[in-house]
C-alpha positions, 0 to 999 in steps of 0.5 A, a space after each residue: 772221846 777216844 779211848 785211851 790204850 791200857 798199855 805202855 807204848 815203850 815197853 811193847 817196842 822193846 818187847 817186839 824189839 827183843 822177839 824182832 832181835 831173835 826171830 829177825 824180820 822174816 821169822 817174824 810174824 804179824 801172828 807172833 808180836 800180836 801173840 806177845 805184845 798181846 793185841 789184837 790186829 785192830 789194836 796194833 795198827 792202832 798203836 804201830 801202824 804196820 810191822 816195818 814201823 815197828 821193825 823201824 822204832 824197835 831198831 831205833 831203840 835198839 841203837 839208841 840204848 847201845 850208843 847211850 849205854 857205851 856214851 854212859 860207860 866212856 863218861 864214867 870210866 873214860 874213852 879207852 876203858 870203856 871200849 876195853 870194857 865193852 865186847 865183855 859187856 855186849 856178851 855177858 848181858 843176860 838182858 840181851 835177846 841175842 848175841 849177834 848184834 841186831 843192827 848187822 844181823 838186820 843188815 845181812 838178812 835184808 841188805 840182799 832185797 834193798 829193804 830200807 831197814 837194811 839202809 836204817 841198820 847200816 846208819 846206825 851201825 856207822 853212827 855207832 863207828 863214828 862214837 868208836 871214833 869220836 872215843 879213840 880221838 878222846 883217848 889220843 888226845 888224852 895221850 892215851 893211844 899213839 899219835 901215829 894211829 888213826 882214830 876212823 881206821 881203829 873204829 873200823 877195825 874195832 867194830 869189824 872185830 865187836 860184830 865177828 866176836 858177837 856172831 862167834 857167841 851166836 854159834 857158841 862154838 868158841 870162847 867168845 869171853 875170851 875173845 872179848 879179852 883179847 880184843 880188849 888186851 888188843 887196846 892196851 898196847 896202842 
């Protein structure tokens, strides 16, 4: 009879998804997530497989979280609130493991090599500008935005604006709380 693992399947891909979202997929070693996730080789090839497998499921969570977490906020506070409150929350979240997004910052380090990671972070950053979407139609149809806008073209540019803030936080040479204001202020006079 197998061996059940002594660990929690769950909480190791968001451990490596962290160290993943730091490090990114050349700073990262196979060395380093047996080191943190505390496995040995034996164990984690057991467990995962492979580091792209790992790279695949800690990206996945990743944009899961995101897109449930902001799904959660429009439920509560209603479409528009929420993408106000949003840049503020993606970097003020001490929980975070970096500011820069993980899906952009994926994309640019692997896009170049035609790695399919590159391909998976660009589907999930254009699932996640299709919920941008999905909430600016929710709030013009609620009157809250003006007819003559078009819900795709504001996304974009909300999105554009979120991963350009998120990577002004990384350098911390600019006011990224501010800039996160602004692009919330920026949705108020639509």
């Amino acid at each position: 009879m197998p061996r059940r693992p002594s660990y929690n399947r769950d909480d190791l891909i968001e451990r490596a998804r962290d160290v993943f979202w730091q490090q990114g997929w050349s700073g990262t070693s196979l060395k380093d997530l047996e080191r943190i996730l505390d496995l040995r080789p034996g164990s984690f090839y057991a467990a995962f497989g492979s580091k792209e497998a790992l790279y695949e499921l800690a990206l996945d969570t990743y944009a899961q979280q995101g897109f449930e977490r902001l799904k959660t906020l429009a439920r509560k506070i209603g479409p528009l609130e929420a993408l106000k409150a949003h840049p503020k929350l993606v970097i003020t979240n001490k929980q975070n493991a970096a500011k820069a997004c993980m899906l952009a910052k994926t994309f640019l380090e692997l896009h170049a090599q035609k790695h399919p990671l590159a391909e998976r972070a660009s589907a999930h950053l254009s699932r996640m500008e299709m919920l941008f979407s999905e909430l600016f139609q929710q709030a013009q149809a609620a009157g809250e935005i003006g007819a003559q806008h078009k819900p795709s073209g504001l996304a974009r540019r909300y999105q554009s604006d979120l991963l350009g803030m998120r990577i002004s936080a990384e350098r911390n040479e600019f006011d990224a709380q501010a800039i996160a204001e602004e692009l919330s202020a920026n949705l108020t006079n639509l």
